[in-house]
C-alpha positions in Angstrom: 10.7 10.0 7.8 8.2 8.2 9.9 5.1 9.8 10.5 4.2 10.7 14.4 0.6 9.6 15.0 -2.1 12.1 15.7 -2.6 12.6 19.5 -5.9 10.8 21.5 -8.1 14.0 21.1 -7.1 15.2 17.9 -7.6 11.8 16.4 -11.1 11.2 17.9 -12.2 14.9 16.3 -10.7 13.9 12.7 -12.1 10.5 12.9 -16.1 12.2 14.2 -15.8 14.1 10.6 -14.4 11.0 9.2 -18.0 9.2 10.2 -19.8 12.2 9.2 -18.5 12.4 6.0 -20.5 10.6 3.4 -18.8 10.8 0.9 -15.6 9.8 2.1 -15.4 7.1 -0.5 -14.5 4.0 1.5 -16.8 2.4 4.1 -15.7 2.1 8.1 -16.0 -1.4 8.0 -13.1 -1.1 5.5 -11.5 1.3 6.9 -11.3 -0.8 9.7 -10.1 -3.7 8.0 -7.0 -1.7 6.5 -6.4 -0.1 10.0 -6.5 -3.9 11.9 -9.2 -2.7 14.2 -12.4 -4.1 15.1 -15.5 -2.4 13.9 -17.0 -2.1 17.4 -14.4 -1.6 19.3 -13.5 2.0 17.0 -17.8 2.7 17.5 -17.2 2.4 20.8 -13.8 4.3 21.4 -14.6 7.2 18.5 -18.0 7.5 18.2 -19.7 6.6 21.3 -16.5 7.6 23.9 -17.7 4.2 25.8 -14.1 2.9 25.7 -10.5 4.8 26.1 -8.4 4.3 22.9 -5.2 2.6 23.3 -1.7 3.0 22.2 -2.4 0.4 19.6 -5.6 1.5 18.0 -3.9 5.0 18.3 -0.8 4.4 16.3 -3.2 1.6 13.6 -6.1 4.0 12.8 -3.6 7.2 12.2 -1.4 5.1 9.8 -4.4 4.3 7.9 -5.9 7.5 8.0 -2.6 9.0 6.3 -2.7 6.1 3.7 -6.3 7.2 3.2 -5.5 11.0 3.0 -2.0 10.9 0.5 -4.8 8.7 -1.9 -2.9 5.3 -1.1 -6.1 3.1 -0.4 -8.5 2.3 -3.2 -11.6 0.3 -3.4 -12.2 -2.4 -6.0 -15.2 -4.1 -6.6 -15.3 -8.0 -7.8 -17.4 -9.1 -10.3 -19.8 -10.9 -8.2 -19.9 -7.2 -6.6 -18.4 -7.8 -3.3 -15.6 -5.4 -2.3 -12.2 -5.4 -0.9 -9.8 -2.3 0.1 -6.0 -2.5 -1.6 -3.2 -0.2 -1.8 -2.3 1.7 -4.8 1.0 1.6 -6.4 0.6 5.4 -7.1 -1.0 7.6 -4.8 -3.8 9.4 -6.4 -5.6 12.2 -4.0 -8.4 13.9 -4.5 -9.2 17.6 -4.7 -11.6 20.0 -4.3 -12.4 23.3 -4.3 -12.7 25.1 -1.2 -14.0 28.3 -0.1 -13.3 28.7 4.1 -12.1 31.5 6.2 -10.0 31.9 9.2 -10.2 33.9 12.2 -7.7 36.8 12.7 -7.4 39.1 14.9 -7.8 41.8 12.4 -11.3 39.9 11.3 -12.6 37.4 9.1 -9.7 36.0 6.4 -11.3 34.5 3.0 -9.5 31.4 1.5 -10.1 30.4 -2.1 -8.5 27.5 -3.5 -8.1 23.6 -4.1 -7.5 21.5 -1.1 -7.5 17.5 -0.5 -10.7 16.3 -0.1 -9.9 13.5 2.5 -8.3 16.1 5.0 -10.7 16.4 8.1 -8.0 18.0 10.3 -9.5 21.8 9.2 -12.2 22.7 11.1 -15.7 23.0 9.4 -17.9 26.6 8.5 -20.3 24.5 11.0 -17.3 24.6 13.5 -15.7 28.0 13.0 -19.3 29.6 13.5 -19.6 27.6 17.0 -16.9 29.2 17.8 -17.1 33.0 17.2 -16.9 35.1 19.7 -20.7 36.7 20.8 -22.1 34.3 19.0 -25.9 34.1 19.4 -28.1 30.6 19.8 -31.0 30.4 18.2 -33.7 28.2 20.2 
């Protein structure tokens, strides 16, 4: 089964917590290197919003966020310490443990459990409290 890619706007929020994330475990430059797109041009079309993402860079950087999420990229260090991103032959993912909540409309749901750490598609606690209903600013 081939995997649909992750639509324009869903991809540019997964990819902001990607970025904000650091300790994601692989750099964007290789990131970017696995994915086949250039460094600036995914600043530009994720981060910055300067440039519209294509079909292309669409369909690239959601292939290699799924590789990144299931645990198939891995980076190995040389031994004059450069770096270089490879594929694993086993996919190894990595877990957490998570304490979140969900909105219901009976109130506030508590989830306890172990969840992949690469996963960015769940909101954040920072995110579900933006958007609570009522919900006071504080300036």
């Amino acid at each position: 089964m081939v995997d649909r890619p992750y639509s324009k706007e869903e991809l540019r929020k997964i990819m902001r917590r990607f970025c904000a994330d650091k300790k994601r475990g692989i750099s964007i430059e290789h990131f970017c290197e696995i994915a086949g797109v250039d460094v600036r041009d995914f600043r530009k079309a994720f981060l910055e919003d300067s440039i519209n993402i294509s079909e292309g860079m669409q369909i690239r950087v959601s292939k290699a966020y799924r590789s990144f999420e299931r645990g198939d990229l891995v980076v190995y260090e040389r031994w004059n310490k450069t770096r270089f991103v490879g594929y694993r032959q086993e996919p190894k993912p990595a877990f957490k443990k998570n304490i979140g909540f969900t909105l219901t409309k009976d109130g506030v749901k508590l989830n306890v459990g172990v969840v992949n750490r690469r996963d960015y598609t769940q909101p954040t606690f920072l995110e579900h409290l933006e958007n609570l209903p009522g919900r006071k600013t504080w300036s």
